[in-house]
Every structure is written in structure tokens, then in C-alpha cells.
BATITI-147585 format. One record per residue: residue number from 1; residue in one letter; x, z, y of N, C-alpha, C, O in turn. Coordinates in steps of 0.02 Angstrom, whole numbers. Layout:
ATOM  nr rest    n.X    n.Z    n.Y   ca.X   ca.Z   ca.Y    c.X    c.Z    c.Y    o.X    o.Z    o.Y
ATOM NUM    A      X      Z      Y      X      Z      Y      X      Z      Y      X      Z      Y
...
//
This chain:
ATOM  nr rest    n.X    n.Z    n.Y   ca.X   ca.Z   ca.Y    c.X    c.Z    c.Y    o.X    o.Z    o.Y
ATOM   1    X     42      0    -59      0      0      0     45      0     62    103     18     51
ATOM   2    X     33    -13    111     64    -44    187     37      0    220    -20     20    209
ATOM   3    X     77     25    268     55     61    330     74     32    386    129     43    411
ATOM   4    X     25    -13    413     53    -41    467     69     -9    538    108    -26    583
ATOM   5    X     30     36    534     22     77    589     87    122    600    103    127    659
ATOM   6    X    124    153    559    183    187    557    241    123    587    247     66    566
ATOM   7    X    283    161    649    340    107    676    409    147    649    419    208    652
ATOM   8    X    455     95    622    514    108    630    539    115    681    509    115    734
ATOM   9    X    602    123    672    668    128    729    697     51    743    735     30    786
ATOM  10    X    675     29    705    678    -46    751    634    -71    790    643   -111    836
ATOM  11    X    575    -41    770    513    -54    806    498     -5    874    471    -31    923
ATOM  12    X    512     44    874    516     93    925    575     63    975    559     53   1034
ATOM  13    X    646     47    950    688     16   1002    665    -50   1024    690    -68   1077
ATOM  14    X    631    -84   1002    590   -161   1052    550   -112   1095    540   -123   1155
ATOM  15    X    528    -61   1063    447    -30   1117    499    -38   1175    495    -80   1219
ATOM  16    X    562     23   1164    590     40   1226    614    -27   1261    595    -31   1320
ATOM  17    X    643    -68   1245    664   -113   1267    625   -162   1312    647   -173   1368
ATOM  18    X    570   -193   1292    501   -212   1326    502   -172   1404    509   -190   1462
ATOM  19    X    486    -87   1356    424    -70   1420    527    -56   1486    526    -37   1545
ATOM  20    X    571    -68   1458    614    -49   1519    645   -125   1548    693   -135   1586
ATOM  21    X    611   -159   1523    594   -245   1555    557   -238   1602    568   -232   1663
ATOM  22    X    504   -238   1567    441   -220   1621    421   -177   1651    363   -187   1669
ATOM  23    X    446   -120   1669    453    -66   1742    529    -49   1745    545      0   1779
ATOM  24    X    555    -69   1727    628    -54   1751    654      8   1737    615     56   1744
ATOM  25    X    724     24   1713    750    102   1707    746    134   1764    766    192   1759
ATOM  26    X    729    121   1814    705    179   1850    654    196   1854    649    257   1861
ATOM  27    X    599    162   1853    540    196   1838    497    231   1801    445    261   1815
ATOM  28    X    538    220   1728    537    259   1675    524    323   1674    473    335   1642
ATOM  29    X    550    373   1699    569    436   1713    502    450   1750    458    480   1719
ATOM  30    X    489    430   1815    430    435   1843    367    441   1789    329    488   1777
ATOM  31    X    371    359   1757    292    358   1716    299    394   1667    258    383   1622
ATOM  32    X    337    435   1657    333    485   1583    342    548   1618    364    594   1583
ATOM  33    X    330    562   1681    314    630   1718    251    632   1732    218    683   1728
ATOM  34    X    226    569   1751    166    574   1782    123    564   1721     65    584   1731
ATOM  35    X    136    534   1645    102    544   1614    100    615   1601     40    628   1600
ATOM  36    X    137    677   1588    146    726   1585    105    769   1612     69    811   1585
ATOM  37    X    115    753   1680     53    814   1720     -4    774   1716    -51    814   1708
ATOM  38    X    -22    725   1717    -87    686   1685   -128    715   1617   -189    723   1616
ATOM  39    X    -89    728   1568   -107    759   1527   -107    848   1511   -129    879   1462
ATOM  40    X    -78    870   1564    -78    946   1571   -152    956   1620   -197    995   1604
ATOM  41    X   -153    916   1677   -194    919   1690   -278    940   1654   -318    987   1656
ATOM  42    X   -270    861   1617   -328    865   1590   -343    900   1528   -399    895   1501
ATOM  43    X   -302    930   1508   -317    994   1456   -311   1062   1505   -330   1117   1485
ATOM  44    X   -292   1055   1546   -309   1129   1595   -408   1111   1614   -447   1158   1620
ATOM  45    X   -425   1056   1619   -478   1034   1638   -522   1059   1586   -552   1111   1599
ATOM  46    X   -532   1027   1522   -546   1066   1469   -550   1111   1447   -590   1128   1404
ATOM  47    X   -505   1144   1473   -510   1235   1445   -540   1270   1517   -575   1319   1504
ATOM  48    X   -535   1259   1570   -586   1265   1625   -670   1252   1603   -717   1290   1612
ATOM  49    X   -669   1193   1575   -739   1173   1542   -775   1233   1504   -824   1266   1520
ATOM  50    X   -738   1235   1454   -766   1276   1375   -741   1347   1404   -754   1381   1354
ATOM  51    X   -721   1381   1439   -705   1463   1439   -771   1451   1495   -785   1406   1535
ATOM  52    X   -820   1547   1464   -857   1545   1519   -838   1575   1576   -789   1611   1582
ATOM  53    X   -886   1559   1628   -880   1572   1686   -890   1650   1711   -951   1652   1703
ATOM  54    X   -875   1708   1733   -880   1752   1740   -945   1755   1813   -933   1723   1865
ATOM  55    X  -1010   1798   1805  -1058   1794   1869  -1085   1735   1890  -1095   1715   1947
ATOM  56    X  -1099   1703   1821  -1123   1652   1844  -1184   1647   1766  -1166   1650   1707
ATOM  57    X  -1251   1640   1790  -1295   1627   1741  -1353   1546   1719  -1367   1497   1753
ATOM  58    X  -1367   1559   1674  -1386   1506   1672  -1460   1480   1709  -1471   1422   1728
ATOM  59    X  -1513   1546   1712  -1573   1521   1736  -1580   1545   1809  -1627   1530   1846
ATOM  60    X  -1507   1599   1831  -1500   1596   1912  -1502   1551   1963  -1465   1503   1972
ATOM  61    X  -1566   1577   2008  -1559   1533   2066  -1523   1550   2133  -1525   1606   2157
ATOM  62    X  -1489   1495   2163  -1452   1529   2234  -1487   1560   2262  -1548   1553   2261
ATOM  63    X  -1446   1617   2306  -1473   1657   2355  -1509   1634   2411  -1473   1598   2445
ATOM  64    X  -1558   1638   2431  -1576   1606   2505  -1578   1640   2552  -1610   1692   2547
ATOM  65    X  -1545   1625   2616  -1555   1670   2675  -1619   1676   2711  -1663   1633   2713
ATOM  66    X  -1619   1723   2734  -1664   1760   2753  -1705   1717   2817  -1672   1676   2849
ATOM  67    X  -1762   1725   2830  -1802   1669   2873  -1812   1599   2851  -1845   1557   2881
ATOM  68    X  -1775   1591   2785  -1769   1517   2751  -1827   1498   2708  -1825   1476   2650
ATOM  69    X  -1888   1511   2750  -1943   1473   2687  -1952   1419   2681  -1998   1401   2644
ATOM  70    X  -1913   1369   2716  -1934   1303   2733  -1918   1271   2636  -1883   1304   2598
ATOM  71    X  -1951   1204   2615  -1920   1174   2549  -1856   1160   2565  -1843   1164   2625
ATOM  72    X  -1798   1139   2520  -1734   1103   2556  -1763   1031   2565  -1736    999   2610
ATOM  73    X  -1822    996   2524  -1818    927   2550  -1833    918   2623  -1800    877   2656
ATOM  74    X  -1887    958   2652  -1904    941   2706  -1856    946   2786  -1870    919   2840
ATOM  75    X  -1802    985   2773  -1774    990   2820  -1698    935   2849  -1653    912   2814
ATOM  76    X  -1707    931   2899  -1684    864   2950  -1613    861   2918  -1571    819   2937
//
């Protein structure tokens, strides 16, 4: 059976070779930082998601100030 999906080390050195054709060795460094916090990011995002929120409920409605009977649609 074949695994095509698995790359050698010959195949991994064209990857590198390609992608430092096409953005250049200096930019390298950059796009593999910024993928970095790109992806820290968005698992800090995620775990922001799923941990709950402390004082905060689900069938709570905001506070309204005081003299505020107006609906919110109707006002200018």
C-alpha cells in the first residue's frame, strides 16, 4: 500500500526550495512568525470561546437607566 500523503526529505527540500523562490530568504522568517502568532492567536480565541464567562448569565437582561422607558427601537 502507498502513502502518498507522507513527504520525504527530498520532497520537503523542493517544498523549501520553491516556497524560498517564491518569497525570497528573507521573507521566510517573517511568514513563519506571522504564521505563529496567527495561530496562537486563534487558539487563545478558542479557549476565550469555551471557558465560561464569570457574571455573566444566560437569560440576563441589561441594566436600564433610570427614566429610560422609552423601546430602544423608537429612539432618534
Amino acid at each position: 500500500m502507498y502513502h502518498l500523503a507522507i513527504l520525504g526529505w527530498t520532497e520537503g527540500l523542493i517544498v523549501v526550495g520553491v516556497l524560498v523562490l517564491l518569497f525570497g530568504a528573507r521573507k521566510l522568517p517573517e511568514l513563519a512568525r506571522s504564521m505563529g502568532s496567527s495561530i496562537t492567536e486563534f487558539k487563545k480565541g478558542l479557549r476565550e470561546e469555551s471557558a465560561p464567562r464569570s457574571g455573566e448569565g444566560r437569560g440576563k437582561l441589561p441594566e436600564r437607566a433610570e427614566g429610560d422607558d422609552a423601546p430602544a427601537d423608537t429612539r432618534p
